[in-house]
DSSP file (Angstrom, degrees, kcal/mol; ACC not computed):
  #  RESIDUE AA STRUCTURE BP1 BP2  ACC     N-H-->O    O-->H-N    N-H-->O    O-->H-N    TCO  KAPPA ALPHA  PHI   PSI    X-CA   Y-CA   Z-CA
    1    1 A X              0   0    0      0, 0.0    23,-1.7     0, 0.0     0, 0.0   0.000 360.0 360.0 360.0 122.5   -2.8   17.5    2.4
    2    2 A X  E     +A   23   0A   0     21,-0.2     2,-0.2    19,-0.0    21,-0.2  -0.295 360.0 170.7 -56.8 153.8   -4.9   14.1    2.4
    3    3 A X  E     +A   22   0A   0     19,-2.1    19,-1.0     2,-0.0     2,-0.2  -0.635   1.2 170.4 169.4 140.8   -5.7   12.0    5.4
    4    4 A X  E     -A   21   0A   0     -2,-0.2     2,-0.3    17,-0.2    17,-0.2  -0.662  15.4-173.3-135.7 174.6   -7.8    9.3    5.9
    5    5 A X  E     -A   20   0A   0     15,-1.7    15,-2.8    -2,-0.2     2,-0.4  -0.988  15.4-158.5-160.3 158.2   -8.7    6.7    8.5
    6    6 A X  E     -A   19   0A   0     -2,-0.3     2,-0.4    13,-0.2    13,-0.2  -0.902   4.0-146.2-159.5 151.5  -11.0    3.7    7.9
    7    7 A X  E     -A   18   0A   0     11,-1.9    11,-3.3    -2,-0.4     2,-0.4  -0.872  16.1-125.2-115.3 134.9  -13.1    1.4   10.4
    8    8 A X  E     -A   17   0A   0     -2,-0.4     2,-1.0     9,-0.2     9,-0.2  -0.468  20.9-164.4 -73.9 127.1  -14.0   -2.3   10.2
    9    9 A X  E     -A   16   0A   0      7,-3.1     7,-0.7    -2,-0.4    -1,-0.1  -0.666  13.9-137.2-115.5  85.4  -17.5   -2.6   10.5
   10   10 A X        +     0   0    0     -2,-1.0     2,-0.3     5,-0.2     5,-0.1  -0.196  22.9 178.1 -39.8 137.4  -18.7   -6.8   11.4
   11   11 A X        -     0   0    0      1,-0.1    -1,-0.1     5,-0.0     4,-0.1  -0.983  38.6-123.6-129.4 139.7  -21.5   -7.8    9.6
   12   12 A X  S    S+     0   0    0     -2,-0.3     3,-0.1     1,-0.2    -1,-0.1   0.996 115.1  37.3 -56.6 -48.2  -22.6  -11.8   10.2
   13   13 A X  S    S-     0   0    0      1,-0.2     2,-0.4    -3,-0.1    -1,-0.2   0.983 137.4 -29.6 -82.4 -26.9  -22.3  -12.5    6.1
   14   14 A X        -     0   0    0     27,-0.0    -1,-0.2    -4,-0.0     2,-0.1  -0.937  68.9 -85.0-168.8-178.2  -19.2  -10.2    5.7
   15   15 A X        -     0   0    0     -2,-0.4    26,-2.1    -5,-0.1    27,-0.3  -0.759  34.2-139.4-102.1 157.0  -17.2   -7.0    7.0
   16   16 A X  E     -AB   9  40A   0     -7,-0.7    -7,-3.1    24,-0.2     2,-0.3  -0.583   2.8-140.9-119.6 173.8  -17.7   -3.7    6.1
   17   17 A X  E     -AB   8  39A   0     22,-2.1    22,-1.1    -9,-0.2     2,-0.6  -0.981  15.7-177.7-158.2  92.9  -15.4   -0.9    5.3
   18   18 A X  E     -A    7   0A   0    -11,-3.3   -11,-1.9    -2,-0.3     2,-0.5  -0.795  19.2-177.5-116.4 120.6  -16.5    2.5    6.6
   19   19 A X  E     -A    6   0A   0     -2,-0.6    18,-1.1   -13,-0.2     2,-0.6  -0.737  18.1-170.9-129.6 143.5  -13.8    5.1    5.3
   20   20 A X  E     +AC   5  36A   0    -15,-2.8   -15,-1.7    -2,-0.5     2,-0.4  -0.803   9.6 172.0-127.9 143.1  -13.4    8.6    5.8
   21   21 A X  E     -AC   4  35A   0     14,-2.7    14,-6.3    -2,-0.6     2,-0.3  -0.883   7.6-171.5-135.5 171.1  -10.9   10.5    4.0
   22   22 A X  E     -AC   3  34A   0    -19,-1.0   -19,-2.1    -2,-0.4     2,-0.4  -0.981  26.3-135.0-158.8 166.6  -10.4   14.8    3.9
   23   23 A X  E     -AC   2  33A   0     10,-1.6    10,-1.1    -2,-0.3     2,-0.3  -0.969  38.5-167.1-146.1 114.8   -8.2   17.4    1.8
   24   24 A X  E     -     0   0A   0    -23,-1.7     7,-0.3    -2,-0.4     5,-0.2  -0.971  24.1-113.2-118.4 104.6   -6.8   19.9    4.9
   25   25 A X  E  >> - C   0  30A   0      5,-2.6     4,-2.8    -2,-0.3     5,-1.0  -0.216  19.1-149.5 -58.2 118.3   -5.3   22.9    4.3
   26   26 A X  T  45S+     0   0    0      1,-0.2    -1,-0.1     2,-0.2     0, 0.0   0.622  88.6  50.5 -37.2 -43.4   -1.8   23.0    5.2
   27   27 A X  T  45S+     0   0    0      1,-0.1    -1,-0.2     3,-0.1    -2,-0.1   0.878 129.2  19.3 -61.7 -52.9   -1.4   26.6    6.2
   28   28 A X  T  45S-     0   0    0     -3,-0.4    -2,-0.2     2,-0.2    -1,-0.1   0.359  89.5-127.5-128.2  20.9   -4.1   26.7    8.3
   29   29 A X  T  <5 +     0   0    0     -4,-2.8     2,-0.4     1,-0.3    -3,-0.2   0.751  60.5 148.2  62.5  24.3   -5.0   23.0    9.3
   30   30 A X  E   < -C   25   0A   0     -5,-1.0    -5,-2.6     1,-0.0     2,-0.9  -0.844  54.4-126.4-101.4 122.4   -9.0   24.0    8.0
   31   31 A X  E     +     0   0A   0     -2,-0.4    -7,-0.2    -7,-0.3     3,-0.1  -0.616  35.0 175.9 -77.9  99.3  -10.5   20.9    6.5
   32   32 A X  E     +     0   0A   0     -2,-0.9     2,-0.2     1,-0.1    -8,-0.1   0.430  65.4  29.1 -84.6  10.8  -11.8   22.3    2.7
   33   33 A X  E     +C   23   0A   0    -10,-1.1   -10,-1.6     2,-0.1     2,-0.3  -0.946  61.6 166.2 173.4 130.6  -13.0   18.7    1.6
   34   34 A X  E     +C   22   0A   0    -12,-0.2     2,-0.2    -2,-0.2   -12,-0.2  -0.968  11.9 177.6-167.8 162.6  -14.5   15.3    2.8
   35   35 A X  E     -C   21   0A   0    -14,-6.3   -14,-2.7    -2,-0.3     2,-0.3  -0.890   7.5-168.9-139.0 164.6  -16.2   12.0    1.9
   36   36 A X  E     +C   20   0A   0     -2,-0.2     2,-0.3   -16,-0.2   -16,-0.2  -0.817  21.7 171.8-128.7 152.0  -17.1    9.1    4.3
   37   37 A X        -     0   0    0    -18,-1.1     2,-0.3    -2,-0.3   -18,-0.1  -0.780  14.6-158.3-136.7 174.8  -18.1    5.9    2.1
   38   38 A X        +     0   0    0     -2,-0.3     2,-0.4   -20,-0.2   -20,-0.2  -0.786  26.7 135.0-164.2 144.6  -18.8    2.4    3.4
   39   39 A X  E     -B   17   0A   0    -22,-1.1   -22,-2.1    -2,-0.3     2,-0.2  -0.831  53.6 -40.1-156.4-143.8  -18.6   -0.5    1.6
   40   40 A X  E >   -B   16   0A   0     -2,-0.4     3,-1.6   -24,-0.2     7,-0.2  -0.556  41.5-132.2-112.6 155.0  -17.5   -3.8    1.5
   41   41 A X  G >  S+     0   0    0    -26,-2.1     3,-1.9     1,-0.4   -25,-0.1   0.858 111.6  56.9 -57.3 -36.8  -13.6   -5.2    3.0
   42   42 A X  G 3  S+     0   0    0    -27,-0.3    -1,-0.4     1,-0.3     3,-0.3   0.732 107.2  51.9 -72.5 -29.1  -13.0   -7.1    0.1
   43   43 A X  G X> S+     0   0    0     -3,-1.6     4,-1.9     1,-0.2     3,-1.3   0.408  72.4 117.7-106.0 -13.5  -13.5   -3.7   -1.9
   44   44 A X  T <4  +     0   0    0     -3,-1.9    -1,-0.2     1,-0.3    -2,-0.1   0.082  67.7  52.3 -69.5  27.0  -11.3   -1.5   -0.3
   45   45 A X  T >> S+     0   0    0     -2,-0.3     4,-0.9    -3,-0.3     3,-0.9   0.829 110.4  48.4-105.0 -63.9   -9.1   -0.6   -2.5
   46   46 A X  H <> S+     0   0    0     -3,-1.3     4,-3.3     1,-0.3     5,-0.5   0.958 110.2  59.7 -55.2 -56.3  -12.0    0.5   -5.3
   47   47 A X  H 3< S+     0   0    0     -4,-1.9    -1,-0.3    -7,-0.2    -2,-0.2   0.688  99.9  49.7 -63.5   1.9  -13.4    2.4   -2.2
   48   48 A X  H X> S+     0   0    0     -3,-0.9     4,-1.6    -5,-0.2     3,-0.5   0.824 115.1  53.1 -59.8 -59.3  -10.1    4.5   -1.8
   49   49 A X  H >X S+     0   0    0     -4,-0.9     3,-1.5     1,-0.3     4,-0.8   0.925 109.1  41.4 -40.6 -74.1  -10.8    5.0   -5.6
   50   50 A X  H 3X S+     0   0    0     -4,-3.3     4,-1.5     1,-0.3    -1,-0.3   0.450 115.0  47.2 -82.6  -7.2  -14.0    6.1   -5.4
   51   51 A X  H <> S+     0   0    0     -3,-0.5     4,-3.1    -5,-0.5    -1,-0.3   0.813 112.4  60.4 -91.6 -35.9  -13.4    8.8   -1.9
   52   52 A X  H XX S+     0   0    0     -4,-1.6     4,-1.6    -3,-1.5     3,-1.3   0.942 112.1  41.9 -91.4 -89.3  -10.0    9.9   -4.4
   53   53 A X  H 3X S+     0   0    0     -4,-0.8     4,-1.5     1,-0.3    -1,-0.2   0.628 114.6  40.5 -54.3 -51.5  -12.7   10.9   -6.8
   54   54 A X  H 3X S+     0   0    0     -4,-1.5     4,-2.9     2,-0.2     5,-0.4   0.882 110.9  62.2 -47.7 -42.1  -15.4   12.5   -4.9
   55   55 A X  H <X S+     0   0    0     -4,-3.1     4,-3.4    -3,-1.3     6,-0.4   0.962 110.7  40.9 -48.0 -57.5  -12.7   14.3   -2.9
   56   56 A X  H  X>S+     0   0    0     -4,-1.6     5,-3.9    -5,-0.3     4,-0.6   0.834 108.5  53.8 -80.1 -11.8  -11.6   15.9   -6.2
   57   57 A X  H  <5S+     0   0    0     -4,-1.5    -1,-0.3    -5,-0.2    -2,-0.2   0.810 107.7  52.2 -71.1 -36.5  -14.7   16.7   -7.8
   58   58 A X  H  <5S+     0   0    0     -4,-2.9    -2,-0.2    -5,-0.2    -1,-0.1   0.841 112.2  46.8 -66.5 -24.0  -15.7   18.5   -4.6
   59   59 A X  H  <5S-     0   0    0     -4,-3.4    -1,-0.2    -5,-0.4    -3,-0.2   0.891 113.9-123.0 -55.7 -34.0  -12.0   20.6   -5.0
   60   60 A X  T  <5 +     0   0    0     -4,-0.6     2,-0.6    -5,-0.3    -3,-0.2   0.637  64.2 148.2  68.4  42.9  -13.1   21.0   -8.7
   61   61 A X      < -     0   0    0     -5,-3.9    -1,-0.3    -6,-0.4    -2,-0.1  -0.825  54.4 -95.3-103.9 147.7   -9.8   19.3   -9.6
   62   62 A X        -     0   0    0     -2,-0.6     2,-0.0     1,-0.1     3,-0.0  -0.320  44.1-103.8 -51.3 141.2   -9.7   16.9  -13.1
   63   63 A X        -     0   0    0      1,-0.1     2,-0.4    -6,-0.0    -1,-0.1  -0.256  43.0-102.9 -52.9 142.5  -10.3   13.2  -12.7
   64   64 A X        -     0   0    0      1,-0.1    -1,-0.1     2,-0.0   -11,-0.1  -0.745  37.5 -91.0-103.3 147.6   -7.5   11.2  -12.9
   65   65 A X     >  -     0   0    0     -2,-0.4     4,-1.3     4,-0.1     5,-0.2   0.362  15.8-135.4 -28.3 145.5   -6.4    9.1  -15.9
   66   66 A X  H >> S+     0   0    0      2,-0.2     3,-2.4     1,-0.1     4,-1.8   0.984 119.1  55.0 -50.7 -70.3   -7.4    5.2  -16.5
   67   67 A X  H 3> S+     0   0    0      1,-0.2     4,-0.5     2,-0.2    -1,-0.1   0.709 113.0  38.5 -25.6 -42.5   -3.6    5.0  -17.4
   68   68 A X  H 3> S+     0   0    0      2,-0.2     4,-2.3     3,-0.2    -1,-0.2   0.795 115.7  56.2 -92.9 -21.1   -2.6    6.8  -13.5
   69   69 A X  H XX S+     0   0    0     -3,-2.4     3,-1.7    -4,-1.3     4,-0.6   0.897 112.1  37.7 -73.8 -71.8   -5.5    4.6  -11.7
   70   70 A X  H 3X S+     0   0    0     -4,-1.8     4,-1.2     1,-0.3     3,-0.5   0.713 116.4  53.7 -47.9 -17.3   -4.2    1.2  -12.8
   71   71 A X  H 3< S+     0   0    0     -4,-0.5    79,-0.3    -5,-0.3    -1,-0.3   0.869 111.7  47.2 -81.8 -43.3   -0.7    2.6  -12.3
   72   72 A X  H << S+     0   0    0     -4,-2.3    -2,-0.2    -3,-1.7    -1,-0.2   0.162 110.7  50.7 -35.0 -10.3   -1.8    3.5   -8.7
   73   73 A X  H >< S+     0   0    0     -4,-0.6     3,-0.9    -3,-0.5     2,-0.7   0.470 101.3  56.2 -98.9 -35.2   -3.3    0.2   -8.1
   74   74 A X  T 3< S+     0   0    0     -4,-1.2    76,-0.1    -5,-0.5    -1,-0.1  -0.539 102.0  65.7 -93.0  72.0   -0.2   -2.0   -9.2
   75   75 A X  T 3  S+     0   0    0     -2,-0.7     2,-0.3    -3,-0.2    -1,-0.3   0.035  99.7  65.2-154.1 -35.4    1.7    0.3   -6.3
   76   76 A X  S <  S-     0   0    0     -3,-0.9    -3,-0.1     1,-0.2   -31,-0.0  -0.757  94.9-101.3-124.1 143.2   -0.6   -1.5   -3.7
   77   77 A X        -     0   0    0     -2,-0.3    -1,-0.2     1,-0.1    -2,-0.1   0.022  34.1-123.9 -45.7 160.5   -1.0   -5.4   -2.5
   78   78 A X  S    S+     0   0    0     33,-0.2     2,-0.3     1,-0.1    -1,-0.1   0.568  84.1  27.7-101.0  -0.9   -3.7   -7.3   -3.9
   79   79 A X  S  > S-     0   0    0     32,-0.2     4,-2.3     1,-0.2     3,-0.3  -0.963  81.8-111.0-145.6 156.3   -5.6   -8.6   -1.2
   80   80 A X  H >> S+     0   0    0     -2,-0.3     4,-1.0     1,-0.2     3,-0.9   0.897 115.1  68.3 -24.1 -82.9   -6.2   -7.1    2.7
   81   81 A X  H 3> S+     0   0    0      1,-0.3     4,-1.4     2,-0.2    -1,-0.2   0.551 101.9  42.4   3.3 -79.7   -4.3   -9.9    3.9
   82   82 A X  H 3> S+     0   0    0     29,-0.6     4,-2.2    -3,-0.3    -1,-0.3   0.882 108.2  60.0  -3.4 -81.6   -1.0   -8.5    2.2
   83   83 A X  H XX S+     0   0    0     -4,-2.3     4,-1.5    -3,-0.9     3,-0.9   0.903 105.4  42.0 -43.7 -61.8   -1.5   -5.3    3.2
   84   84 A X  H 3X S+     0   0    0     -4,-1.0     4,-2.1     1,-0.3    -1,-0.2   0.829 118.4  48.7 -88.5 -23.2   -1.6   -5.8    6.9
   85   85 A X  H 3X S+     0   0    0     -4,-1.4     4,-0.7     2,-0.2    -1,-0.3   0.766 109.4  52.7 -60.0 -30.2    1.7   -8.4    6.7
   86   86 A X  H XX S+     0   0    0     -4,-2.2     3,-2.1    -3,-0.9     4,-1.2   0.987 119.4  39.0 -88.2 -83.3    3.8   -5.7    4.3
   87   87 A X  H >X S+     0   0    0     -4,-1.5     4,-2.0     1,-0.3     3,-1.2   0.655 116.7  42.8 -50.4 -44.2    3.2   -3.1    7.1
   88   88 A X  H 3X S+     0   0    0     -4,-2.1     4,-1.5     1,-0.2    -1,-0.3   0.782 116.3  58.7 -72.2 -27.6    3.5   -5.1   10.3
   89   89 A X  H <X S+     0   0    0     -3,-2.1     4,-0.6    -4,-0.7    -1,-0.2   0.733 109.7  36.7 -81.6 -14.4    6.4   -6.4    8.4
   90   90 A X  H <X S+     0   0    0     -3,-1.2     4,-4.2    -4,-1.2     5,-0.4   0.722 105.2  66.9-100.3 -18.4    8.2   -3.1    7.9
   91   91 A X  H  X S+     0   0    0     -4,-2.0     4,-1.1    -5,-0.3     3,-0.4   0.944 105.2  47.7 -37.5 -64.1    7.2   -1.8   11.2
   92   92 A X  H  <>S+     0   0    0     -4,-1.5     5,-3.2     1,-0.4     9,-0.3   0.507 106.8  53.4 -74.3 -24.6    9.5   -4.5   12.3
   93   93 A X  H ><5S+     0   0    0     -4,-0.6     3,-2.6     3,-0.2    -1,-0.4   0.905 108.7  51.4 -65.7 -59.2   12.2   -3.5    9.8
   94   94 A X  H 3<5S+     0   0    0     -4,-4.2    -2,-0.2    -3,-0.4    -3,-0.2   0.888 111.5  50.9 -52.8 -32.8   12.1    0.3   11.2
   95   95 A X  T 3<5S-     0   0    0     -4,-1.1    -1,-0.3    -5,-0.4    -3,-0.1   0.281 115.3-114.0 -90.9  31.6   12.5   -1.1   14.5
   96   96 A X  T < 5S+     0   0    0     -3,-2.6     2,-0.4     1,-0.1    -3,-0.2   0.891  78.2 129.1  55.6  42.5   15.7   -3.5   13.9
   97   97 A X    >>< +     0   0    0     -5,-3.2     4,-3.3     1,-0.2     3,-0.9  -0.400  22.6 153.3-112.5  56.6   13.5   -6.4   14.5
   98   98 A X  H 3>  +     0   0    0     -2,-0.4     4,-2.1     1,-0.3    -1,-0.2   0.748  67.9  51.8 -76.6   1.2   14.8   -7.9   11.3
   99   99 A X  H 3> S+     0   0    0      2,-0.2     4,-1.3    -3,-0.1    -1,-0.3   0.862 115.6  42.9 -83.2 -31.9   14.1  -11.6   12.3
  100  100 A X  H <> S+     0   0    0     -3,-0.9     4,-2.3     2,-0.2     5,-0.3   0.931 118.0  43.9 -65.2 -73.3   10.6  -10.6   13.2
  101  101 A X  H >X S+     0   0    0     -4,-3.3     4,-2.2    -9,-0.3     3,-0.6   0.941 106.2  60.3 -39.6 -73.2   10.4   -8.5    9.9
  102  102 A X  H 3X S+     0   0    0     -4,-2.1     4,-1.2    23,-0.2     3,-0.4   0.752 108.4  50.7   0.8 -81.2   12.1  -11.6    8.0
  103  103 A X  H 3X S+     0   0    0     -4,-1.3     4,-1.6     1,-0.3    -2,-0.2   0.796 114.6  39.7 -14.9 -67.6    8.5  -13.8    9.4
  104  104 A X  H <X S+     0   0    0     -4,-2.3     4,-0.9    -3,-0.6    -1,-0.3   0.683 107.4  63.5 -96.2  -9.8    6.1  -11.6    8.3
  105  105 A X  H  X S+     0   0    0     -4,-2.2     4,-2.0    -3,-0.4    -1,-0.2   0.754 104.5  47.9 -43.7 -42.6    7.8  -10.7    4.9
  106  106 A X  H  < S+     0   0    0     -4,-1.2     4,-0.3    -5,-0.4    -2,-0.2   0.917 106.8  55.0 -80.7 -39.3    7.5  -13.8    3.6
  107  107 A X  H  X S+     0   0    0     -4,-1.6     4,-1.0     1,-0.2    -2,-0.2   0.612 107.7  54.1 -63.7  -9.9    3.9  -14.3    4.6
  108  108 A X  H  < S+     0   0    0     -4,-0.9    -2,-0.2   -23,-0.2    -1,-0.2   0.565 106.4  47.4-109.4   2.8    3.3  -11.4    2.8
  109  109 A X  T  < S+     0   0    0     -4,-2.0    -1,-0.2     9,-0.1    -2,-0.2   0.520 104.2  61.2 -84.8  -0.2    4.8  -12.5   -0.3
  110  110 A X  T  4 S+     0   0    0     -4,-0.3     3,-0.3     1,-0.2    -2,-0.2   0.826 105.8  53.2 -74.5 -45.2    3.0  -15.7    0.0
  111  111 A X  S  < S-     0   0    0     -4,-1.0   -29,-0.6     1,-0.3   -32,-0.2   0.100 136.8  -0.5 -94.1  21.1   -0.2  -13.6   -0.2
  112  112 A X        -     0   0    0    -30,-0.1    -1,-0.3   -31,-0.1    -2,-0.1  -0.091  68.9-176.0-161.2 127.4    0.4  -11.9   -3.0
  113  113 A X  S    S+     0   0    0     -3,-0.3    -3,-0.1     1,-0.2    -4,-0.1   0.262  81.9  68.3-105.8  10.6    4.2  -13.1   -4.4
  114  114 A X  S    S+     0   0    0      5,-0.0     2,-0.2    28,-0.0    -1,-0.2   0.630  72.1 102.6-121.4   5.2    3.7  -10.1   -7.4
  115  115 A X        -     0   0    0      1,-0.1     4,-0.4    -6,-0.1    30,-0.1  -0.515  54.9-165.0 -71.7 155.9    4.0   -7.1   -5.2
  116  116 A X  S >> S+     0   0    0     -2,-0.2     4,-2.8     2,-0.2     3,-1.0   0.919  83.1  70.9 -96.2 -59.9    7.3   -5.4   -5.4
  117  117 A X  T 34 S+     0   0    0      1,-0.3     4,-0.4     2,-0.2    -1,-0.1   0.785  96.9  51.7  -9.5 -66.5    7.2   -3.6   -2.8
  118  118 A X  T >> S+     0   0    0      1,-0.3     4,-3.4     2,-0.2     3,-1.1   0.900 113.3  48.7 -63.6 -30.2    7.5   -6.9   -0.3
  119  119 A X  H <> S+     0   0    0     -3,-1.0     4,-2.7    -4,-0.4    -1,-0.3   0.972 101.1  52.2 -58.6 -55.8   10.1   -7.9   -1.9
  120  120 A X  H 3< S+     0   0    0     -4,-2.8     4,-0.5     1,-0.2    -1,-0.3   0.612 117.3  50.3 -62.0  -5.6   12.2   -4.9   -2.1
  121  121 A X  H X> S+     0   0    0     -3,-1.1     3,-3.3    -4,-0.4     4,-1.9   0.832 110.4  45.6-102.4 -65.7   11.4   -5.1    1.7
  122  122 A X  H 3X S+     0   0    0     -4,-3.4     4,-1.2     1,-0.3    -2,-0.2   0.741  99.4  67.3 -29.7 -46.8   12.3   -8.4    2.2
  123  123 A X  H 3X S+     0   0    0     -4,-2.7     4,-0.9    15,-0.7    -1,-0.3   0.675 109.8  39.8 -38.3 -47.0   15.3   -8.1    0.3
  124  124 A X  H <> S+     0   0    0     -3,-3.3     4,-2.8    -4,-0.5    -1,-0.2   0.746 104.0  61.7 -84.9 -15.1   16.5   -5.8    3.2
  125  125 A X  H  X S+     0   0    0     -4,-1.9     4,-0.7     2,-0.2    -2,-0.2   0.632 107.1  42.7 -96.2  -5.4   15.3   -7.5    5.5
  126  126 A X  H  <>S+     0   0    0     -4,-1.2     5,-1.9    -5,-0.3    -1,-0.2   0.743 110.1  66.3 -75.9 -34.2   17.9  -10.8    4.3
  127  127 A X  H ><5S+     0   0    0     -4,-0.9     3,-2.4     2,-0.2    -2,-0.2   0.960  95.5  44.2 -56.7 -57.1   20.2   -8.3    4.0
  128  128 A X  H 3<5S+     0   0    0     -4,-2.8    -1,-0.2     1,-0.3    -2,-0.1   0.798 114.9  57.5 -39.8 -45.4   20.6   -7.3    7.6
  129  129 A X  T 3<5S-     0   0    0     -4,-0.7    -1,-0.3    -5,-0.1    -2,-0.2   0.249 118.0-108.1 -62.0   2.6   20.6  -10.9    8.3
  130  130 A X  T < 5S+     0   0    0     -3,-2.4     2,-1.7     1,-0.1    -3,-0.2   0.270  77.2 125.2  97.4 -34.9   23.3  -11.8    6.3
  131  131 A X     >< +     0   0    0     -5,-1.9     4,-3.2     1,-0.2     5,-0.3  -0.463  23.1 165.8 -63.7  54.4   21.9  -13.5    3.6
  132  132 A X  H  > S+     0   0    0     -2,-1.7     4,-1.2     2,-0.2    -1,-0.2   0.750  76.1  52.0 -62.8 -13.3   23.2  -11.8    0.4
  133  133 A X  H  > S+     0   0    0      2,-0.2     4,-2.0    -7,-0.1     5,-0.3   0.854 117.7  40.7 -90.5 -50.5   22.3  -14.4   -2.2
  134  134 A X  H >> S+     0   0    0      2,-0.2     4,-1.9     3,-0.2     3,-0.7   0.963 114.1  55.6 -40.8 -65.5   18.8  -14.4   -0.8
  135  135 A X  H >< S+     0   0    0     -4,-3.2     3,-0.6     1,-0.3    -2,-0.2   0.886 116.9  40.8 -26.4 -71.9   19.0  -10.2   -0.4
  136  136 A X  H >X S+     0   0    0     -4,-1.2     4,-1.9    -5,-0.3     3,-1.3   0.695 104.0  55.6 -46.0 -51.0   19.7  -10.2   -3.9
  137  137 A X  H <X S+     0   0    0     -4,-2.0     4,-1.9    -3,-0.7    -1,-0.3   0.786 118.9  41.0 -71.6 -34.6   17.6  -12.7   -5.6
  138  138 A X  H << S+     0   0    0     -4,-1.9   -15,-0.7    -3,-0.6    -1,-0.3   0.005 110.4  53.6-106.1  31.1   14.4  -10.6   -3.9
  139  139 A X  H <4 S+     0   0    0     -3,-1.3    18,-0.2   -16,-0.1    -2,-0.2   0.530 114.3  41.6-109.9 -35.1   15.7   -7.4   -4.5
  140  140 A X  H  X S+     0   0    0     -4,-1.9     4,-2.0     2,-0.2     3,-0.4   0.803 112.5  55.0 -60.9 -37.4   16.1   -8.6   -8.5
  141  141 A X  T  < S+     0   0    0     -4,-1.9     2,-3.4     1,-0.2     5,-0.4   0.948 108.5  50.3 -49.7 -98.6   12.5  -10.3   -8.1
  142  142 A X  T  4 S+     0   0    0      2,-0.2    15,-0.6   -26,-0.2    -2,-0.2   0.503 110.5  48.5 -33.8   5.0   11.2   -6.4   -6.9
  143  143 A X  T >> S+     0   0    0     -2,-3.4     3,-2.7    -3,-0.4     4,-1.0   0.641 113.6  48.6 -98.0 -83.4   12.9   -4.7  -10.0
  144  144 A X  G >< S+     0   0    0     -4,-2.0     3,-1.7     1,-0.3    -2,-0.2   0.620 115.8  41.4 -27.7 -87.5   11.2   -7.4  -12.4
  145  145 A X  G >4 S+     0   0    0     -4,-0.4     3,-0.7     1,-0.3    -1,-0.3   0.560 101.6  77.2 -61.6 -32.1    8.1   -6.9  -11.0
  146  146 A X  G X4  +     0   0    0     -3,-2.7     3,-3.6    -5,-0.4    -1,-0.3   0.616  67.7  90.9 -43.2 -34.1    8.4   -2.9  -10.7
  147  147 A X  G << S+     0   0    0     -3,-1.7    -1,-0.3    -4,-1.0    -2,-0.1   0.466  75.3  56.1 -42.0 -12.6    7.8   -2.4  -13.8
  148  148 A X  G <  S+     0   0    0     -3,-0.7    -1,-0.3    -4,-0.1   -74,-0.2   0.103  91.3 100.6-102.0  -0.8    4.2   -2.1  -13.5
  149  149 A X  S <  S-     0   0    0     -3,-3.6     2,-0.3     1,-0.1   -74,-0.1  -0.421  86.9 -91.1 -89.7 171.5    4.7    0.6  -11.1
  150  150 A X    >>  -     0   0    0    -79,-0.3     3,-1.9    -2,-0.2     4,-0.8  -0.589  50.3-102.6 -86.8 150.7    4.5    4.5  -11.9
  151  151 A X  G >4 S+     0   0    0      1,-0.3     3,-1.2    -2,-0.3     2,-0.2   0.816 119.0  55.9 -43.8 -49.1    7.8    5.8  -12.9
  152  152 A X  G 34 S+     0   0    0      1,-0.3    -1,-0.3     3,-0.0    -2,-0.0   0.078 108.6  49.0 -84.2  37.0    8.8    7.4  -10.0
  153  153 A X  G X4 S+     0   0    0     -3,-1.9     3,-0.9    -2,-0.2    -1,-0.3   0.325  85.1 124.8-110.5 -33.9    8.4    4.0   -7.8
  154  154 A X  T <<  +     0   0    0     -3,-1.2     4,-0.1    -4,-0.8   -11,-0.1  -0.054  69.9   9.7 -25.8 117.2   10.2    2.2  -10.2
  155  155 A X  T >> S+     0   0    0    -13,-0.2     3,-6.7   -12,-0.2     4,-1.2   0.628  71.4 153.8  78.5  13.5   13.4    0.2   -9.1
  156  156 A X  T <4 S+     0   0    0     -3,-0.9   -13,-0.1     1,-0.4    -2,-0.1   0.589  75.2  41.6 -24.0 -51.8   12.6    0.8   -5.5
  157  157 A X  T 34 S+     0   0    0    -15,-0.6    -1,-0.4   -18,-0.2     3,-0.2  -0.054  87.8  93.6-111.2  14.0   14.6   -2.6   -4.8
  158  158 A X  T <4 S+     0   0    0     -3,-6.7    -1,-0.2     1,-0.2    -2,-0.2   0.958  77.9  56.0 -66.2 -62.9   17.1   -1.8   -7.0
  159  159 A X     <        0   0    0     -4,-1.2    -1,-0.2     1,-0.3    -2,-0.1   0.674 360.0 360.0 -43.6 -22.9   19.3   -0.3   -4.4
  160  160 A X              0   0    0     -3,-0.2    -1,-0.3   -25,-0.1    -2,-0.1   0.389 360.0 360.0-108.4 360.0   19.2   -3.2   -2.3
């Protein structure tokens, strides 16, 4: 199993990124693999990359494909920003807070309007509210856009 954590580290010209990720064996919860990295906030995505790859070189497992990274990359927001609105905005869907959810869904398709993901979130989160021509139109938006996803992520927002 993976697991990771990462901590914002202030710097006066910009934040840093120090992230520590590990490969734990399941059976006996003994950590057989770890990286800590640090780089920069803006970057953290590539640093994910680059921990994914050191992790698996230490394992002695094959590098993964150009073809599976960039298919692993259009799975994830494109800026920070995103990221922390899509989650705080599903939190808020898992806790029936769908007016709340609603809020922050929308800011986090304003920052970045070609993840699917938010959509397909959004989508439910109109639904609960009542809004089926809305529901719809951003569950049809999250199919279109899915398509850049890896197969088994595909149509994610179909159901909705």
């Amino acid at each position: 199993m993976g697991l990771g954590s990462y901590t914002l580290l202030p710097g006066k010209d910009e934040n840093r990124i120090r992230l520590d990720s590990r490969a734990q064996d399941t059976a006996g919860g003994e950590t057989i693999a770890e990286e800590a990295l640090t780089g920069s906030e803006g970057k953290l995505f590539e640093l994910a990359a680059q921990a994914g790859a050191e992790l698996r070189q230490s394992l002695g497992v094959h590098s993964v494909s150009a073809e599976a990274i960039s298919a692993a990359r259009a799975a994830l927001p494109s800026n920070q920003e995103a990221v922390r609105l899509y989650a705080e905005g599903r939190a808020k869907l898992w806790a029936f807070d769908f007016l709340g959810a609603r809020d922050l869904l929308v800011k986090a398709v304003a920052a970045d309007p070609k993840y699917p993901l938010t959509h397909s979130a959004l989508s439910e989160a109109w639904w609960h509210l009542g809004y089926g021509s809305k529901a719809r139109g951003e569950a049809q938006q999250a199919v279109d856009l899915s398509q850049q996803l890896p197969q088994e992520e595909q149509g994610l927002g179909g159901g909705q």
